[in-house]
C-alpha positions as CSV (number, residue, x, y, z in Angstrom):
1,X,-105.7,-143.4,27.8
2,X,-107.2,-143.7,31.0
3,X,-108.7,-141.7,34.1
4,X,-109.7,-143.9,37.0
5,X,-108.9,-145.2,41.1
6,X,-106.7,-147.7,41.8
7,X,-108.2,-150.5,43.7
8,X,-105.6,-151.6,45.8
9,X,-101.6,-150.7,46.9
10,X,-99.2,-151.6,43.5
11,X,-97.0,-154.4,43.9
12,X,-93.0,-153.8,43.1
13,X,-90.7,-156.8,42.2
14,X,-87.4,-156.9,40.1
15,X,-87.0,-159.2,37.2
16,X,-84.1,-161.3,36.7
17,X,-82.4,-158.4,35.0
18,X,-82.7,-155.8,37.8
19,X,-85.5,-154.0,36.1
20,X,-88.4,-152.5,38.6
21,X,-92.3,-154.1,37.4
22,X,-95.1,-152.1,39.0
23,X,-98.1,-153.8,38.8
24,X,-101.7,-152.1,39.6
25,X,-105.4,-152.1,38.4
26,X,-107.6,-149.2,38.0
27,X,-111.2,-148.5,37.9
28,X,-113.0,-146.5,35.3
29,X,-116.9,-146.3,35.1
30,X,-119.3,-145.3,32.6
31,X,-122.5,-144.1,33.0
32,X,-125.5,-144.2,30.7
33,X,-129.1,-144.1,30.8
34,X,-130.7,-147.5,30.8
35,X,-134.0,-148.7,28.4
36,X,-135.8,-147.9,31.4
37,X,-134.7,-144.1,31.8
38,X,-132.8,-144.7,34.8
39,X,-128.6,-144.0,35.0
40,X,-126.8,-147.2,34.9
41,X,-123.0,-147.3,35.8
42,X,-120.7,-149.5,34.3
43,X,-117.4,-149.9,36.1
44,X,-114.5,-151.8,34.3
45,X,-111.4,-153.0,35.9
46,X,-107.9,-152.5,33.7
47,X,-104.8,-154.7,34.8
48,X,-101.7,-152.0,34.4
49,X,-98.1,-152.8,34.5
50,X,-95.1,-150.4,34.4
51,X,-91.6,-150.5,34.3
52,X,-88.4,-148.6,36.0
53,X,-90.9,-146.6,37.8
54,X,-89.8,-143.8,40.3
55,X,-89.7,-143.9,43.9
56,X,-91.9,-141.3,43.9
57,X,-94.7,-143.1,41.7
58,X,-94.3,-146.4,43.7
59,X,-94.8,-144.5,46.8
60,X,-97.9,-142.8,45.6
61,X,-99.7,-145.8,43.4
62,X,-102.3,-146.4,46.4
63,X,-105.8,-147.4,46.7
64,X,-108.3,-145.2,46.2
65,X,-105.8,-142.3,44.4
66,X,-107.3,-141.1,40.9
67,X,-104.7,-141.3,38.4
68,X,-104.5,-140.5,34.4
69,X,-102.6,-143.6,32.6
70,X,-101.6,-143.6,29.0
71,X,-100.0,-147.1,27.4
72,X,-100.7,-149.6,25.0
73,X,-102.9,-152.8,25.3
74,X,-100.1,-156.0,25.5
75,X,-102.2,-159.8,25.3
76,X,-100.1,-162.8,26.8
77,X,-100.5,-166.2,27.6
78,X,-98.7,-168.2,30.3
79,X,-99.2,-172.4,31.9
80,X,-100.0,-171.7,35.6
81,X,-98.8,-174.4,38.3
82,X,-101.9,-176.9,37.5
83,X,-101.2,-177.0,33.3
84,X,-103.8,-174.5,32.4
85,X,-103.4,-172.0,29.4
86,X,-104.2,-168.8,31.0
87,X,-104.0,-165.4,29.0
88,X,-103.8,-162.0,30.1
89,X,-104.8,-158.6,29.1
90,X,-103.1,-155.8,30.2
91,X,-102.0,-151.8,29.6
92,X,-98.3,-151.2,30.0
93,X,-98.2,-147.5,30.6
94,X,-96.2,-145.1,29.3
95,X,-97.2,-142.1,31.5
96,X,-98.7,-142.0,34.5
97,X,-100.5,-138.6,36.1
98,X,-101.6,-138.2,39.8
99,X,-104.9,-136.4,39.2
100,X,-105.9,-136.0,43.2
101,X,-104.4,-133.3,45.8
102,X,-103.6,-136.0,48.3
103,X,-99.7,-136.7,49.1
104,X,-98.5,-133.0,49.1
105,X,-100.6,-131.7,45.6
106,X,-97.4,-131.5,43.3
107,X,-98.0,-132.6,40.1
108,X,-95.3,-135.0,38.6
109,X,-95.5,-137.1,35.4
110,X,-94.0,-140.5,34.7
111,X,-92.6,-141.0,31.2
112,X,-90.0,-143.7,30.3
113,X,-88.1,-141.5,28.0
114,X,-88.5,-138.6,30.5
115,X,-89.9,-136.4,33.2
116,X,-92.2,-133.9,33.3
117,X,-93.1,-131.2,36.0
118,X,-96.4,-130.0,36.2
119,X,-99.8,-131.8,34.3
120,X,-102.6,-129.3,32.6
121,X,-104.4,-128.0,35.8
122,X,-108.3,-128.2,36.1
123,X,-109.8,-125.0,33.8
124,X,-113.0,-123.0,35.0
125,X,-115.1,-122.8,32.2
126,X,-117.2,-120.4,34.5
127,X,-114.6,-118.4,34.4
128,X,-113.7,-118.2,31.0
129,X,-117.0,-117.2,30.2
130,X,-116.9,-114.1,32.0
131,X,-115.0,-112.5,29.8
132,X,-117.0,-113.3,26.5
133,X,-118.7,-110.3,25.0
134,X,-122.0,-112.0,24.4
């Protein structure tokens, strides 16, 4: 599971067998304070790919939006052009929230088995606290 910002547009292609491959990476950071006392951030960048996305999702998969993705970690290796064993780490997502208001504020979820309509909306704990006796 992750919560982070995509840092650029994901790219759609088809593979041979008509199937739609979204491909995206996302920023999370972590912050900590250093020997020194000061806050250091760490920000680490996850390659994501997902598959048979909706229109809606590719259309709102841009830079910059926050969104909450849940997968599984998948390691490959490939030849590129020049002979050169590359290998790749990436998280093919099985659900996929938009967590910002931008691009109209609805909240739909991605799932490969199926859809959702709504995700679990930001709670107040100021709020909440009101109303305890003590």
């Amino acid at each position: 599971m992750l919560i982070g910002n995509l840092g650029q547009d994901a790219e759609n292609r088809f593979t041979t067998s008509n199937v739609s491959v979204t491909s995206f990476s996302i920023a999370t950071t972590h912050s900590y304070k250093g020997k020194d006392g000061n806050w250091v951030e760490e920000t680490t960048w996850h390659n994501v790919v997902s598959f048979s996305l909706s229109d809606y999702m590719k259309d709102n998969l841009k830079k910059g939006r926050k969104f909450f993705v849940e997968g599984r970690i998948s390691k490959r290796d490939y030849t590129d052009k020049e002979g050169i064993k590359r290998y790749v780490t990436e998280v093919v997502s099985e659900k996929l929230i938009p967590l910002d208001a931008s691009g109209g504020g609805s909240s739909k979820v991605s799932d490969d088995s199926s859809s959702y309509s709504g995700a679990a909306a930001p709670v107040d704990s100021a709020a909440e606290d009101d109303d305890l006796p003590f």
